[in-house]
Structure formats: C-alpha cells, structure tokens
N, C-alpha and C positions, 0 to 999 in steps of 0.2 A: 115653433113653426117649422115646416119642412117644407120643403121645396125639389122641385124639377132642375137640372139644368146642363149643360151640353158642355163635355171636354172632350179636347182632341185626343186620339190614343196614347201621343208621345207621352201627351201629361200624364194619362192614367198609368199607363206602362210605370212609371217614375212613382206614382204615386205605390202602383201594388210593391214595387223592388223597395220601399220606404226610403227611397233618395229626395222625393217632396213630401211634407209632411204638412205646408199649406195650402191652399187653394187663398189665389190671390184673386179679389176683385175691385173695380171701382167705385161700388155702391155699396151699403151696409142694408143687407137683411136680419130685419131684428127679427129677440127672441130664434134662433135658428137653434134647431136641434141635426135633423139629419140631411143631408143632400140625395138624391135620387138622383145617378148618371147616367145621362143618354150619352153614348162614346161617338162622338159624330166621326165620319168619314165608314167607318164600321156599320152606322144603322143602325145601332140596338139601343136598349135600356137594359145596363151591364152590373153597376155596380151602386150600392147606399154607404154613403159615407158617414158618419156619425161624427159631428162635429163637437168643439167640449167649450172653446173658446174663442173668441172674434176681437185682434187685435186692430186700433185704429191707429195708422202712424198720426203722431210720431213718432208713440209707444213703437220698443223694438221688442222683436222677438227673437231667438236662440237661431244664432247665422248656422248649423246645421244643418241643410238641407236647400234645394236646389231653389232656388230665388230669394232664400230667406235676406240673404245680403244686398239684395238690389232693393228690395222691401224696405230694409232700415235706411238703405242711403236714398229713400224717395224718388227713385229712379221711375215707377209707374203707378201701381196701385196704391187704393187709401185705408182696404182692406184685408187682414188675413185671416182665412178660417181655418184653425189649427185643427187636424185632423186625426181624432183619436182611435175609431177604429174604420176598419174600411170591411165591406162585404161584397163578393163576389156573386151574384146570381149563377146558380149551376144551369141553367139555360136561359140565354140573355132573350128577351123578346125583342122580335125585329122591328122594323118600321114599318112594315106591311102591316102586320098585325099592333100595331099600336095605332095606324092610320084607322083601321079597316072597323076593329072591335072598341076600342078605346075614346075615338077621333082627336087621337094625339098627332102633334106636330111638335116635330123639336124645337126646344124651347131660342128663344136669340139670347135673352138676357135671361131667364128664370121664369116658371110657371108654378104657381100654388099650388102643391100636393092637394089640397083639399078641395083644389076644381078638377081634380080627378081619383074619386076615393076607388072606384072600382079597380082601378088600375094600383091603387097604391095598395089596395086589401089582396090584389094577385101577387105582385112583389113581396108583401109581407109574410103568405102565405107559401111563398117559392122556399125551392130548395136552394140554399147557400150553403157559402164556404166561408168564414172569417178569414181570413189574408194577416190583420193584427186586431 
C-alpha cells in the first residue's frame, strides 16, 4: 500500500541530510511500501519515500539517528517506518496545482495513493533525484 502524507520541512530537511532514517507515527499502516511527501509549511508534494520496514515498540530499532532513542524508550510513537530510499521530485507540485487539477488537500493523518492515481501516475512519471 502506499500512501499520501504531510511532513514538516525540519523533518524532511533531516531526513534528505540521512540524520532521520524513521518516520515515526502513532498508527500502523499496513502492508506500506512507499510514502508520497507533501512538505507542509512549503506547499508542495516534494519527496517518495520507500519504506522496507515498520517497527512496533517495544521492538527497538538501531538508536542511530534523530528520534530513534526516544522510539525505544517510548517516549511518543508506537510506530517506525524505516526508511530505505528517499526520492526527491525535480520539480515539487504546489498546492495550487494539487488543489486545482488533482483536488488534493493535504493529507491530517494520511490519504490512500489509490484515491488519487492520477496524481500518483504524474509523480511516477516526474523527473527525480534518488538522495539514497
């Protein structure tokens, strides 16, 4: 499954420098394979992340990288999506045009890529950059 879903930039910024290497959340989306990033505060849909694995604490994962230790000591989230490659869109589509042609709105919690294939067959189809 793949999915839609909104990070702030600080995260992403972190995530493309490979100082975060999970996406933490408090809900488990099964079967996930890739994330589609809407970068909010920015307005676009920026980056697909490819996920490989989804830890549920208790299970701990590898304290290298920026939340992984507050992850295992239970401090917030019950989810980690370890993040194995990350792709950069060479021109991120704004909000305007995700509203306008799309009728995308950014996601609160996560939107089904497959209630918007148009959108996810233009993504697919864009020019990227691998980052890792």
């Amino acid at each position: 499954m793949d999915v839609l879903i909104s990070i702030k930039p600080e995260h992403t910024n972190k995530i493309e420098n490979q100082l975060k290497n999970y996406e933490f959340r408090s809900y488990l989306i099964k079967d996930i394979n890739k994330m589609y990033v809407y970068e909010s505060n920015t307005s676009c849909l920026k980056y697909i992340m490819v996920i490989d694995n989804v830890v549920k604490y208790p299970d701990k994962i590898d304290e290298n990288g920026i939340g992984n230790r507050e992850f295992n000591n239970h401090m917030k989230y019950e989810y980690a999506y370890h993040i194995k490659h990350l792709y950069k869109l060479n021109k991120p589509i704004t909000l305007t045009e995700l509203k306008s042609r799309y009728i995308f709105y950014a996601p609160q919690k996560y939107t089904l890529a497959s209630s918007h294939l148009d959108l996810i067959e233009r993504i697919n189809n864009s020019d990227k950059t691998q980052i890792f």
